[in-house]
C-alpha positions in Angstrom: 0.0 0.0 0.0 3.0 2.4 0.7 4.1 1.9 -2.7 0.5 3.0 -4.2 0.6 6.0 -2.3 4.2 6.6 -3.6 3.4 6.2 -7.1 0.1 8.6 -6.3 2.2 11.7 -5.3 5.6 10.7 -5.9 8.5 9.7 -4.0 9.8 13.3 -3.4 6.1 13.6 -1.4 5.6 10.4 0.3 7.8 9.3 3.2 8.1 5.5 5.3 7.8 6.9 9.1 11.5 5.8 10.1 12.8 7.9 6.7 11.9 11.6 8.1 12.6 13.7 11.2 11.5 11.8 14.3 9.8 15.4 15.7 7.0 15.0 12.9 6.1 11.9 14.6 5.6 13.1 18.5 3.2 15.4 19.8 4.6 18.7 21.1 4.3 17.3 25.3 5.7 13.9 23.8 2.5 11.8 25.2 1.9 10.3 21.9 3.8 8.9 18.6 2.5 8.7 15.3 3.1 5.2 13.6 1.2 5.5 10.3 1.6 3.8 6.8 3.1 6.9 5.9 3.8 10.5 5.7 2.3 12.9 3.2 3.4 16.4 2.1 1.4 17.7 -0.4 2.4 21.0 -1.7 -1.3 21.9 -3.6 -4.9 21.7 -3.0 -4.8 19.4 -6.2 -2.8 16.7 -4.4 -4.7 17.2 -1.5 -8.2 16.0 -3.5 -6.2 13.2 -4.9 -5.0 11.9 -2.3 -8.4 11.9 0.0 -10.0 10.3 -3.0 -7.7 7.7 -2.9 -8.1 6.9 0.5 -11.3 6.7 0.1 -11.4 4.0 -2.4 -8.3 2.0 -0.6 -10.3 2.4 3.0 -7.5 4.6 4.3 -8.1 7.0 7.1 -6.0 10.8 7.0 -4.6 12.5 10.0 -3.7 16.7 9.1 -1.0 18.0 10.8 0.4 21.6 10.1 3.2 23.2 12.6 2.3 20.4 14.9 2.6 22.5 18.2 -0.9 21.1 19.7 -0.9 20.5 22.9 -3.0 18.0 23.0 -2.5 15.1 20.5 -4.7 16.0 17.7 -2.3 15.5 15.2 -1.2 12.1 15.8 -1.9 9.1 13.2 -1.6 5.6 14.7 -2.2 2.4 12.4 -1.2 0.7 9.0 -4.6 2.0 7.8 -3.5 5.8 8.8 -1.6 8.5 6.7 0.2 11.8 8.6 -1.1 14.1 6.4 1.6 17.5 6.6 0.6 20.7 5.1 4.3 22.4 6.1 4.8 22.6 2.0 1.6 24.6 1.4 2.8 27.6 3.0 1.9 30.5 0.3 0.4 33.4 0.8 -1.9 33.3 -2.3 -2.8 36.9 -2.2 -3.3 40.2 -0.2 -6.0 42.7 -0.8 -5.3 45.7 1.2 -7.9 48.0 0.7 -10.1 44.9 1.7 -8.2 44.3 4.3 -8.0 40.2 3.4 -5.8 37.7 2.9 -5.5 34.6 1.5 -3.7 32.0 3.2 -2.7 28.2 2.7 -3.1 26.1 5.6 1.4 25.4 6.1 1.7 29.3 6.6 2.9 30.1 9.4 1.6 33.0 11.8 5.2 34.6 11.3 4.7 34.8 8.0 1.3 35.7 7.5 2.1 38.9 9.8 5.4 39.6 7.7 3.5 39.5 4.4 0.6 41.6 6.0 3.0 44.3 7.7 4.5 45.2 4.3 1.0 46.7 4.4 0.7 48.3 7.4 -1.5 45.6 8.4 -1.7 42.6 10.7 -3.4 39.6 11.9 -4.2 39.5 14.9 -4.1 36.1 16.8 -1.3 36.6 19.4 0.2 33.2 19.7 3.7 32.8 21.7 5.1 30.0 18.8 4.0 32.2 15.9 7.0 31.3 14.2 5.9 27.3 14.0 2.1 27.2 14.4 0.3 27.1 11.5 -2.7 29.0 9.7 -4.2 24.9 9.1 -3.8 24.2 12.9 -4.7 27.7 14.0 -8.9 26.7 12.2 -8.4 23.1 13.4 -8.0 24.5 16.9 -10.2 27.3 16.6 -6.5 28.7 18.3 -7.4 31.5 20.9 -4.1 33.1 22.6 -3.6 36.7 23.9 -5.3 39.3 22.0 -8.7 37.4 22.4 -10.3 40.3 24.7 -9.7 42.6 22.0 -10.3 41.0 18.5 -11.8 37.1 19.4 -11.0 33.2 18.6 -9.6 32.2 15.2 -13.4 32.0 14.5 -13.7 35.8 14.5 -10.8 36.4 12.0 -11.7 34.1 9.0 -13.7 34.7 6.4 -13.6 31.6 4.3 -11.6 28.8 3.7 -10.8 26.0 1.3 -10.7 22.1 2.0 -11.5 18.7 0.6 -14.2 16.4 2.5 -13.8 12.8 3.2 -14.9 11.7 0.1 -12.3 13.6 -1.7 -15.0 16.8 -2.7 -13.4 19.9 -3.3 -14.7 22.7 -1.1 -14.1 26.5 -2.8 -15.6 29.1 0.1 -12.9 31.7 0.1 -14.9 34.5 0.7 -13.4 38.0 0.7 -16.2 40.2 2.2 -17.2 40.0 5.9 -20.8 40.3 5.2 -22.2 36.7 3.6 -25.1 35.4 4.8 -26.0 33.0 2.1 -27.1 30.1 3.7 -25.2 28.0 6.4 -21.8 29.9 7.0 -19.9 26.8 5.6 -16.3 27.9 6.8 -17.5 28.2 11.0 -18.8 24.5 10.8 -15.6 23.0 10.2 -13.5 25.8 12.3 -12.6 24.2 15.5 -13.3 20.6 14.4 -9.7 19.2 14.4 -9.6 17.8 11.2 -12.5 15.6 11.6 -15.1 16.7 9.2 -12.7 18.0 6.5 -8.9 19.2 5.5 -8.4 22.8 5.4 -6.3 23.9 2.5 -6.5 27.4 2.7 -8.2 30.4 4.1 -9.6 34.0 4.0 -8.1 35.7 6.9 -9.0 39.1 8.5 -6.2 41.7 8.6 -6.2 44.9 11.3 -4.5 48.1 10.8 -1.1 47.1 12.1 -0.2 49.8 15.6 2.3 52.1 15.5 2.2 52.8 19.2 1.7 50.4 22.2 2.8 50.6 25.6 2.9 47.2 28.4 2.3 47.8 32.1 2.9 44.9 34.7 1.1 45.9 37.7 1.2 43.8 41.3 -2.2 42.8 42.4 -3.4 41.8 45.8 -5.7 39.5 44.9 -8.2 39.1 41.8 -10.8 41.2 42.5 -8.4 43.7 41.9 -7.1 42.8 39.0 -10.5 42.2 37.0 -11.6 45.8 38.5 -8.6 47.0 36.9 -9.3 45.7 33.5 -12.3 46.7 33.5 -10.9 50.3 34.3 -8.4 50.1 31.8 -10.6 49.3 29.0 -13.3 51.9 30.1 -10.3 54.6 29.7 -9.1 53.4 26.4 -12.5 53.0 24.6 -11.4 48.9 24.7 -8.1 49.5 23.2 -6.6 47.2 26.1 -4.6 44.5 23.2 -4.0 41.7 26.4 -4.8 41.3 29.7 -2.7 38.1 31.6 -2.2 37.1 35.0 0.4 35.1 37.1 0.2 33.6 40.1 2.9 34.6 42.7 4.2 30.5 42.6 4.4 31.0 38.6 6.3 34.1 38.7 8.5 32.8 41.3 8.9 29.6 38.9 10.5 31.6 36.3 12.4 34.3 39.0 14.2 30.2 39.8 15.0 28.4 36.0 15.6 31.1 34.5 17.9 33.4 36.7 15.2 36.2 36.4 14.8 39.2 38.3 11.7 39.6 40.0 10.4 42.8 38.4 8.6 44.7 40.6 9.2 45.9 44.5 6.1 44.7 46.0 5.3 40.5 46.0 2.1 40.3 46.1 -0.4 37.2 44.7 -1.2 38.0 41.5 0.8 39.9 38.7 -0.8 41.2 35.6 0.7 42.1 32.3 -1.5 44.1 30.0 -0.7 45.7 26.3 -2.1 48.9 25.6 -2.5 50.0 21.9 -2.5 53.7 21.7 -4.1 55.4 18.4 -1.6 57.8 16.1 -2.8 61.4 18.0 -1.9 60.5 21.7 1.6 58.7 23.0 1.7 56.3 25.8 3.7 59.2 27.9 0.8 61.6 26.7 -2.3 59.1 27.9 -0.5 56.4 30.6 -0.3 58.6 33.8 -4.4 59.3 33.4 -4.8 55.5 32.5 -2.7 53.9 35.1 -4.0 56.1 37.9 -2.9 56.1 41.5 -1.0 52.7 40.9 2.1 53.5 43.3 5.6 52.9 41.8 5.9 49.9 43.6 2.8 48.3 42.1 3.7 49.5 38.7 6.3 49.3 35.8 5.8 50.7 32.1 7.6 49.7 29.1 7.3 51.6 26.0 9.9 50.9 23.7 9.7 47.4 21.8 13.0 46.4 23.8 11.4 47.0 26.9 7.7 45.2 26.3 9.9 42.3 25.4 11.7 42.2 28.8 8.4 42.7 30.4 6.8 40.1 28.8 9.5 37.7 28.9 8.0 35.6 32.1 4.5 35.1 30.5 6.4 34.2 27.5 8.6 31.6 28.8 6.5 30.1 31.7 4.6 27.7 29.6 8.0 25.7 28.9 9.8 25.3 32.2 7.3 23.6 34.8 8.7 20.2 34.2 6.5 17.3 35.1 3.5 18.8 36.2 -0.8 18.0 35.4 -2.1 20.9 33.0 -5.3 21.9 32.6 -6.1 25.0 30.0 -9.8 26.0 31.3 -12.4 29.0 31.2 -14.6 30.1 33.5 -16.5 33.7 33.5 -14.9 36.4 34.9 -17.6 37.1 37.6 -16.4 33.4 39.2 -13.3 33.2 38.6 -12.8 34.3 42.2 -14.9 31.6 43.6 -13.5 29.3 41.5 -9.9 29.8 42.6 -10.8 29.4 45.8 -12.9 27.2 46.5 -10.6 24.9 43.8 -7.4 25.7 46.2 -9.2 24.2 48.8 -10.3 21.4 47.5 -6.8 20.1 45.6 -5.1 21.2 49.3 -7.1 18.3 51.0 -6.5 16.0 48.7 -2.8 16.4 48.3 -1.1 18.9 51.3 1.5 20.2 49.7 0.2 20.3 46.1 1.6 23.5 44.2 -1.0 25.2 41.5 1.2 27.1 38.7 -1.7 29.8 37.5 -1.5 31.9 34.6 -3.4 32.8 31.8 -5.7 35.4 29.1 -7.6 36.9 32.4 -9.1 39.0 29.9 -11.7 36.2 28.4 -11.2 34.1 31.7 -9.1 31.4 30.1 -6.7 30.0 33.0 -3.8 27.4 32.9 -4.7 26.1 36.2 -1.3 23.5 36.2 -0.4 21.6 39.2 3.0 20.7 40.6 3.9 18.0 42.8 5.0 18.5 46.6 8.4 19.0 46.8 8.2 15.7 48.9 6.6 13.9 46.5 7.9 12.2 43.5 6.7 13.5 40.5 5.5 9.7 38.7 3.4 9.1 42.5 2.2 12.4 41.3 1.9 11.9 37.9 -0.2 9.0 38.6 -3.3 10.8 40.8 -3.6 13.1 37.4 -7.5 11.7 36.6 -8.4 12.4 40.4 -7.6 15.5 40.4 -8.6 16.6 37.2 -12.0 15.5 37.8 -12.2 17.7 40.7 -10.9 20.3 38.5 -13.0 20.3 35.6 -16.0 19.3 38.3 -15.4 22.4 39.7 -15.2 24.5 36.2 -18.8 23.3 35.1 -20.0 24.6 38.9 -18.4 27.7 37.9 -20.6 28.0 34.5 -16.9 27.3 32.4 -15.3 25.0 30.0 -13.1 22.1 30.2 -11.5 23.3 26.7 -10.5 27.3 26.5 -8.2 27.3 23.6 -6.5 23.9 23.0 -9.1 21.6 21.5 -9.9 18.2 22.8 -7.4 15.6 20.8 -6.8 12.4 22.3 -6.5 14.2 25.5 -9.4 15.7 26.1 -11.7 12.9 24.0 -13.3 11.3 26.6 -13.5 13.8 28.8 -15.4 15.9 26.5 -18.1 12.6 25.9 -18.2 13.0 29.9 -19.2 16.5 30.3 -21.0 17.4 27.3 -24.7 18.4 27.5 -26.2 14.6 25.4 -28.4 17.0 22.6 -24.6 18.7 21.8 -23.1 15.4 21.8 -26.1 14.0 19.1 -25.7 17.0 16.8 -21.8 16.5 17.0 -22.5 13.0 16.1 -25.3 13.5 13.5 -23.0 15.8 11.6 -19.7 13.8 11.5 -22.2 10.3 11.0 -23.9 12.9 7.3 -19.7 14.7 6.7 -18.0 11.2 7.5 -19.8 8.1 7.6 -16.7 5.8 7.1 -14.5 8.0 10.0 -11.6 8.3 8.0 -10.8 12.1 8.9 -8.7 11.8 12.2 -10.2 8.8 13.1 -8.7 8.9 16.6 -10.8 11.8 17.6 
């Protein structure tokens, strides 16, 4: 069978699993290994119909992958009857309207380069993601990829206009609408955003562009506990007629986690619980210097420190940046709940996970802004972390127990993937869960799109 797909594409296309780099075949945590029939890199939408059709006539099944920087094994083919499907190769940036303020995108661009293509126009797009430099536009729909500039332009959802794909039976799809206004029918491209690869293959897309800004100014500010840091969001976006880009928090512990592996300076004078980070985009008429000292208020020195220049927003951002990577073995869970409980839900979480495991050590940080936490947990320092490692499903039912309380969601920005599979068939109200299933059973009878999931 390897050799039919060889001779389909071509041997400059079609890879054995133990000929390519061994990083294709691992999930970004390394939780799961791909070990399919083979690997694919198409590099048209041609190929991609082709090869789908194909499948379907052999009774193959087709995994996507793009930058493969999921976190939570969505991109991970496992069987004889399984292809890796790898869009890297489609990575052109078919067009750019301008004066539209559009873009058209195939599904191996990265987020690096969609923004370097777009600045050349003054314009941007805007899904603030910390590995835009691997993650790509395919993964970003597949995900429905959230990230930090959600409070201020919304989920990959909100920034595509159209895409282009092939269903499981090897039909072409050609939706690559250019006008934000469509309302023909169903809106075709939102039914398969945020499906993970399961109900068709996204080849390319429509994006949304923003006026890129030429001014922005960060401010970390100390808080004393979250009340006050959701009073001050809401403050700051009051003053700057919503113009507040990101709004993230860190727990004290997480802070202190970086301040430790990374020889970091802790960057303010007063240690208090919470620490947010916040970007500020200022229009052309009125400079940070001009607007900050009415925005920021009474905030004492201590409390307080502005960055302006890019230089300095980097430094300042530098912890939130780096904190996902360094917490070593440790039980993650990427959650929302709405801002008015978040509060509650800390605490009453806090006490909960302490009675269980004295000792325990939550790592908290997150988009505060739309109320997406990382609520990850760390072993005692008494406790080894595989003892640990091995009460994960305890506690994260007691998690995720206590996020539906809280009127959240199990799933803020990462998808479901293997990881998240059953849980999802746990939680889920049973009408969503027969729509989900009506549409795949009508989209995908024979289950051959990411047939894990």
């Amino acid at each position: 069978m390897f050799q039919k797909v060889t001779s389909l594409l071509g041997p400059h296309k079609v890879f054995h699993p133990q000929s390519i780099d061994p990083t294709w075949l691992q999930d970004q945590r390394g939780r799961f290994t791909s070990l399919p029939l083979a690997v694919v890199f198409p590099d048209s939408h041609e190929d991609v119909v082709r090869l789908v059709r194909f499948c379907s006539a052999e009774n193959l099944s087709l995994v996507a992958q793009a930058g493969n920087t999921g976190l939570v094994g969505g991109a991970v083919a496992n069987g004889a009857q399984q292809i890796l499907l790898n869009f890297s190769r489609m990575n052109r940036v078919r067009a750019l309207y301008p004066q539209d303020r559009v873009m058209v995108a195939e599904a191996g661009c990265t987020l690096l380069q969609v923004n370097d293509a777009a600045k050349a126009h003054g314009l941007r797009f805007p899904l603030g993601l910390s590995v835009a430099d691997r993650c790509c536009v395919g993964g970003n729909i597949a995900t429905n990829a959230g990230g930090m500039n959600v409070l201020r332009h919304g989920m990959t959802r909100n920034l595509i206009y159209g895409i282009e794909g092939v269903l499981a039976d090897g039909t072409p799809l050609h939706h690559l609408v250019r006008v934000p206004k469509n309302n023909v029918g169903f809106d075709v491209a939102q039914l398969f955003i945020g499906t993970e690869g399961t109900l068709a293959l996204m080849t390319a897309a429509t994006l949304k562009l923003v006026t890129l800004p030429q001014t922005t100014a960060s401010v970390m500010v100390a808080c004393d506990d979250l009340a006050c840091a959701v009073s001050l969001l809401h403050r700051l976006q009051e003053q700057t007629a919503d113009h507040v880009e990101s709004f993230e928090i860190m727990s004290r512990d997480a802070m202190d986690l970086v301040v430790h592996h990374r020889n970091f300076s802790w960057p303010l004078k007063a240690r208090t619980p919470w620490i947010v980070l916040t970007q500020i985009i200022f229009p052309h008429f009125c400079t940070p210097q001009e607007a900050l000292p009415a925005i920021i208020g009474d905030l004492k020195a201590e409390h307080a420190v502005v960055a302006i220049t890019a230089d300095e927003q980097t430094a300042l951002w530098y912890p939130r940046q780096t904190l996902p990577w360094i917490q070593g073995p440790s039980i993650k869970h990427d959650v929302a709940v709405p801002l008015s409980e978040l509060p509650a839900f800390l605490a009453s979480t806090q006490t909960l996970l302490m009675q269980i495991v004295p000792g325990i050590r939550p790592i908290i940080f997150g988009h505060l802004g739309d109320g997406n936490v990382h609520y990850n947990l760390l072993p005692p320092l008494d406790c080894p972390p595989e003892v640990f490692l091995a009460r994960a499903p305890q506690l994260q039912d007691l998690i995720y127990d206590q996020v539906l309380r809280h009127h959240g969601s199990i799933s803020a920005e990462h998808g479901l993937g293997r990881v998240k599979k059953n849980l999802y068939h746990q939680y889920a109200d049973p009408g969503t869960l027969s729509v989900v299933h009506r549409i795949k059973q009508s989209l995908d009878p024979h289950h051959r799109l990411n047939p894990e999931l």
